[in-house]
KOLVO-352479 format. One record per residue (C-alpha): y, z, x. Coordinates in steps of 0.2 Angstrom, whole numbers, plus 5000, padded with zeros to 4 digits. Layout:
<sites>
YZX;...
</sites>
This chain:
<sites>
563746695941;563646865950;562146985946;562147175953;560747295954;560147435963;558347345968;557947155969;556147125972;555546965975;553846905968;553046915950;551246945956;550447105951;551247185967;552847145962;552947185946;552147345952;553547395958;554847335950;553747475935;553847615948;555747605954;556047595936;555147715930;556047825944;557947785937;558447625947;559247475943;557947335945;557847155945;556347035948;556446875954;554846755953;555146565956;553646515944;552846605930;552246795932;550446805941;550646605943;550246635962;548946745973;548746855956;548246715944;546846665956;545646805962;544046845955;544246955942;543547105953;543947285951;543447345969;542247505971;542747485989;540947465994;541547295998;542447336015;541247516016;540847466034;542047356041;543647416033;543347596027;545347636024;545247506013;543747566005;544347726003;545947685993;545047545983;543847705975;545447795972;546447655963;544847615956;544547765946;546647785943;546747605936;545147645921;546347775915;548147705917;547547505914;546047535903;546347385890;546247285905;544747345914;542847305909;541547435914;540247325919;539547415935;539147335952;537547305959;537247275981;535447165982;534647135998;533446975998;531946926009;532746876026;534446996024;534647126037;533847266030;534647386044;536347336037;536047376020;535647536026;537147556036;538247486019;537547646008;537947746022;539547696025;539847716004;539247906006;540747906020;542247826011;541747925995;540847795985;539547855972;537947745976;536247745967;534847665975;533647565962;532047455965;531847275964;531047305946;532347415940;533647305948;533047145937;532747245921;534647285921;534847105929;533546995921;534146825930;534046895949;532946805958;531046865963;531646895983;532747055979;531947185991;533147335988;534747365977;535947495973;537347525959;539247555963;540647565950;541447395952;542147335936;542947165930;544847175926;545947055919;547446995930;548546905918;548447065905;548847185921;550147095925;551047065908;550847255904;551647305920;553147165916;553347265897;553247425905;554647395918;555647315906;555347455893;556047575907;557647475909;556947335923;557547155920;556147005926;556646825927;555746685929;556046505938;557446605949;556746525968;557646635982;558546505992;559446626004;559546806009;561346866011;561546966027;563147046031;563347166048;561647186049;561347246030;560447116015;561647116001;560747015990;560046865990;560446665980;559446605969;559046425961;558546395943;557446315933;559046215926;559846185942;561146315943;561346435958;561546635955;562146775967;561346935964;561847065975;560747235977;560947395987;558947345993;557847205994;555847215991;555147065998;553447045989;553146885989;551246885993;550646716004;552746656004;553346826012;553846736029;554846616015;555846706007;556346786024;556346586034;558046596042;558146776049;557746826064;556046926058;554146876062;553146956046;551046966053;550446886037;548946766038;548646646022;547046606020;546346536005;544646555993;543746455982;543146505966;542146415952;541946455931;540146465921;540246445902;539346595900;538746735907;537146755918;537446915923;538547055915;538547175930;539547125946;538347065956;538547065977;537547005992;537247146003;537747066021;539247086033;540546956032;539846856019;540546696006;539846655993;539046805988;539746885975;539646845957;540846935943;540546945924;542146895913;542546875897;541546755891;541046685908;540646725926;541746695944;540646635958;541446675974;542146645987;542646556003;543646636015;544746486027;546446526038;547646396030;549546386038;550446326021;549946426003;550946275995;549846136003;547946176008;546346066004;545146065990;543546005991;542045985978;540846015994;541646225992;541046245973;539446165978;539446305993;539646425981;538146375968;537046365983;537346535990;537346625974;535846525966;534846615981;535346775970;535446695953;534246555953;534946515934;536546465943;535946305950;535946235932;537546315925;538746245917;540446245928;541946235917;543246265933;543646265950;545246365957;546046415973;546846565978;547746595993;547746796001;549346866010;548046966024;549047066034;548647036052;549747106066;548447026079;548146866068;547546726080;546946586067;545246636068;543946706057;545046776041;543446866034;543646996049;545647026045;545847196037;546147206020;547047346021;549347326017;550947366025;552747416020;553747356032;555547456034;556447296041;557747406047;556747526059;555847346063;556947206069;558947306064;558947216048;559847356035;559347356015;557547266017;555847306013;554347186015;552547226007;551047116012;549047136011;547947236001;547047195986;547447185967;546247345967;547747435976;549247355970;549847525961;549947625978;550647485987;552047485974;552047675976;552147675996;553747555992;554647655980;554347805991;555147706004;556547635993;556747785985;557047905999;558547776006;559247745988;559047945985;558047945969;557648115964;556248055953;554148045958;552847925956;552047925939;551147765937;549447845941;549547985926;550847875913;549647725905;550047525903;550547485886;548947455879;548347585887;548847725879;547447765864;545847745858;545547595847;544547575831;543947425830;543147425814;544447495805;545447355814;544247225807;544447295789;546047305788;546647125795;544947035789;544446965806;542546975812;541847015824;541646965838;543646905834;544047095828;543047165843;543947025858;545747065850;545547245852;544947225869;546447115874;547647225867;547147395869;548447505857;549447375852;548147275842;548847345823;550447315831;550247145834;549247105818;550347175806;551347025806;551246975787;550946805794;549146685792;548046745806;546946585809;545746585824;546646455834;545346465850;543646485844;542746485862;543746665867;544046725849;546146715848;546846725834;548746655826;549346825829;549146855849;550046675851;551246705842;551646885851;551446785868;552546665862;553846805857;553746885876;553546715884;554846595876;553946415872;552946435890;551246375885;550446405902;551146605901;550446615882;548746565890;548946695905;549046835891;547846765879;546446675885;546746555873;546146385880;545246475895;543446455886;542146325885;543046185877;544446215893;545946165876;545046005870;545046125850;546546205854;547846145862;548646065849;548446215838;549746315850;550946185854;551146195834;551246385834;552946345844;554446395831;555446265824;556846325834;555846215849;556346035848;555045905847;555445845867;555046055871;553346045861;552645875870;553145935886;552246105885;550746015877;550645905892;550846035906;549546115899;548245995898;548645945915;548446115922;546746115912;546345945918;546646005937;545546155937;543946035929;544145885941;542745955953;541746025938;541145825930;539345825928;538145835914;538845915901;540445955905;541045775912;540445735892;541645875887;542945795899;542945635889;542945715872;544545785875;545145645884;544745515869;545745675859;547245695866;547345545877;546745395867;547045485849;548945565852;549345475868;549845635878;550345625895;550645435892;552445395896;552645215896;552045215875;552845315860;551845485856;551045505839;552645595827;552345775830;553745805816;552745895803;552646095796;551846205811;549946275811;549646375796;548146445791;546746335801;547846155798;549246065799;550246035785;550745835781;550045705791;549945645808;550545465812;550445375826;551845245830;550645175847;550545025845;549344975859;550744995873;550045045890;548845155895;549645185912;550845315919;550745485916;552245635918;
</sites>
């Protein structure tokens, strides 16, 4: 089968998708390719952080400048996926107190608002900072949801006439005289696909030098991952930063329902096979207790890894903290003779919208599109309206904080999502999601249980899917085979499972085995060699299942998992 199109971009994290929004929204034919799930890579594992820029003040002030302009762009144009929490710099006993002079001026320089507080007012608007704050000042970081950015991006590229797929893995580039064509692709079933495009956007984050392994072109990226760890709750509700030069673990960001300790900063040479260590959360608690002393007794719910495509022209597999995080678009053809390819690696989530903008420029100008850049006036669906939530609690008869959280997650699309005539059950009570917002998911993401999470939350909370789980396997329509449901269900408890192995102590590791003794023991999930308990009943409807659950195990063995 032979695909055509004007753009192919490669990649389904925020960049990508980024710009597959902008090309469309400027007239061209565009297809994305992404070889997982959307935000399944780089995207799906940051910290939840929408930079100020104060961040890189000093060290990287171009960076810090954009970040404050995208920054204030993305509250209007992404507004359901942004929380206004604020950030906060402390300086404890010991710190350098000529750098954290050197940090506010360097915000004055790059355009950052600051405002300089006292220890005392620091810890009335922070209660849990520690007694060894010496100075502090606010800057307007903000929490921002990556999976909700990324989906509204996808719907709005789609909306303009953009096609994404998922599970298409770029095998080979197709080069002809010195010009890409287009590129082969492999599928989740097996099958091979052509697509040929006038232009190729190679935004592939981390797997940049992939998707281009077997051309003659050396792309200056540098993987290098970070480490990242989950509370249950959250000790602070402003983004909360150490205020020293080159630091890890020393930021802590508020969201949702819990709080990101971050991060380590490690070159790595493969982002599909790196070390993970329990010794790097315990790194992170450490550091981060010496701000927030409440930390060293937290509940950790989850540990994750992301990798960061740092664009280093110079790199020499040194110290990655130093690389710039500012991007690049490379035009392979003024580069290394190679017609009809563009390559875009570095920056930050915070700056994904001009990256995609500096591509379609680009792209633009050699495809001849007449029209501009309007992703930083035109909002995300979602975006687009003021929400009452009230009246949206009324209406649909949800409580708050359910009425409140829905509204959050789906900005002006909540009544449109509701209005489904349909029993609305809470089916994850930990971050307040209701039938309806699975089911929507479901209807964008096919029977992908993992993708349903991305957009929802739902299994993301305390309980990390021991209540839950099941509850959306059975929200999959009838039109899903039984073999479709099971699979699903297991996949996601193992992705659960892998994000909690470094998180067993105290009461988590007794939250570990309940939801073991639930799904494992009691329905035999993930057990292969033994027959599953008969899933074959009326999905979830209104809180419960209706008929009854039997088991045909029958003791068989309790080894070998898929």
């Amino acid at each position: 089968m032979t695909r055509r199109t004007d753009v192919l971009v490669v990649g389904g994290g925020v960049t990508g998708v980024g710009v597959a929004r902008d090309l469309a929204m400027r007239g061209a034919d565009v297809v994305l390719v992404e070889r997982d799930r959307l935000a399944e890579g780089t995207t799906g594992r940051m910290h939840g952080l929408l930079h100020s820029g104060a961040r890189y003040a000093v060290a990287d002030p171009e960076s810090a400048e954009q970040c404050i302009r995208e920054n204030a762009i993305l509250r209007d144009v992404a507004s359901h996926c942004v929380e206004d929490t604020g950030g906060m710099f402390v300086s404890l006993a010991g710190d350098d107190q000529e750098y954290f002079q050197e940090k506010l001026a360097a915000c004055e320089a790059a355009g950052i608002p600051t405002d300089q507080v006292t220890p005392d007012v620091a810890r009335q608007i922070e209660p849990e900072l520690a007694e060894t704050v010496e100075r502090a000042f606010l800057v307007p970081d903000a929490a921002i949801d990556p999976f909700r950015l990324v989906a509204a991006n996808a719907a709005s590229a789609e909306n303009h006439g953009a096609t994404i797929l998922t599970g298409h893995d770029v095998t080979d580039i197709d080069v002809s005289g010195g010009t890409v064509e287009g590129v082969t692709v492999a599928t989740e079933s097996g099958d091979t696909e052509e697509i040929e495009a006038a232009h190729v956007v190679n935004a592939a984050g981390p797997w940049v030098d992939a998707v281009l392994d077997g051309l003659s072109v050396d792309v200056p990226v540098e993987p290098a991952k970070g480490a990242m760890a989950v509370t249950n709750s959250r000790p602070v509700d402003t983004v909360v930063n150490r205020c020293r030069p080159k630091g890890e673990g020393d930021i802590l960001v508020p969201h949702e329902t819990t709080a990101i300790l971050g991060t380590t900063d490690e070159p790595i040479d493969d982002p599909d096979d790196f070390d993970e260590s329990r010794r790097e959360i315990e790194f992170l608690t450490e550091e981060l207790a010496e701000m927030v002393p409440s930390l060293t007794d937290a509940r950790l719910i989850r540990s994750y890894w992301g990798v960061r495509p740092l664009y280093d022209p110079d790199a020499d597999g040194g110290d990655s903290t130093a690389t710039s995080r500012d991007f690049a678009v490379l035009d392979h053809e003024a580069r290394d003779g190679i017609a009809g390819l563009t390559t875009v690696l570095g920056g930050k989530l915070t700056t994904y919208r001009l990256m995609a903008e500096r591509v379609a420029d680009e792209v633009g100008d050699k495809l001849d599109l007449q029209r501009g850049c309007r992703t930083g006036t035109e909002p995300l669906p979602g975006s687009r309206g003021e929400v009452d939530v009230r009246e949206i609690m009324d209406r649909y008869e949800v409580r708050s904080p359910v009425g409140a959280r829905t509204s959050e997650r789906l900005g002006d699309r909540t009544e449109d999502v509701l209005d489904s005539g349909s029993p609305n059950p809470v089916v994850c009570e930990c971050e307040a999601v209701t039938a309806a917002e699975i089911r929507d998911a479901i209807d964008t993401s096919g029977p992908d249980l993992g993708a349903v999470r991305m957009q929802t939350r739902a299994t993301m909370g305390t309980c990390q899917g021991g209540f839950c789980s099941h509850r959306l396997a059975l929200l999959l329509p009838a039109e899903y085979d039984q073999e479709t449901v099971w699979e699903e269900l297991e996949a996601l408890l193992a992705e659960r499972w892998r994000g909690q192995r470094f998180s067993l102590d105290g009461d988590h590791l007794s939250q570990v085995a309940l939801n073991r003794a639930l799904y494992h023991l009691s329905l035999n999930v993930r057990q292969a060699t033994s027959e599953r308990v008969d899933l074959d009943f009326e999905r979830y409807d209104g809180g419960q299942p209706r008929g009854e659950l039997s088991s045909g195990h029958e003791g068989g063995s309790q080894e070998g998992t898929r």
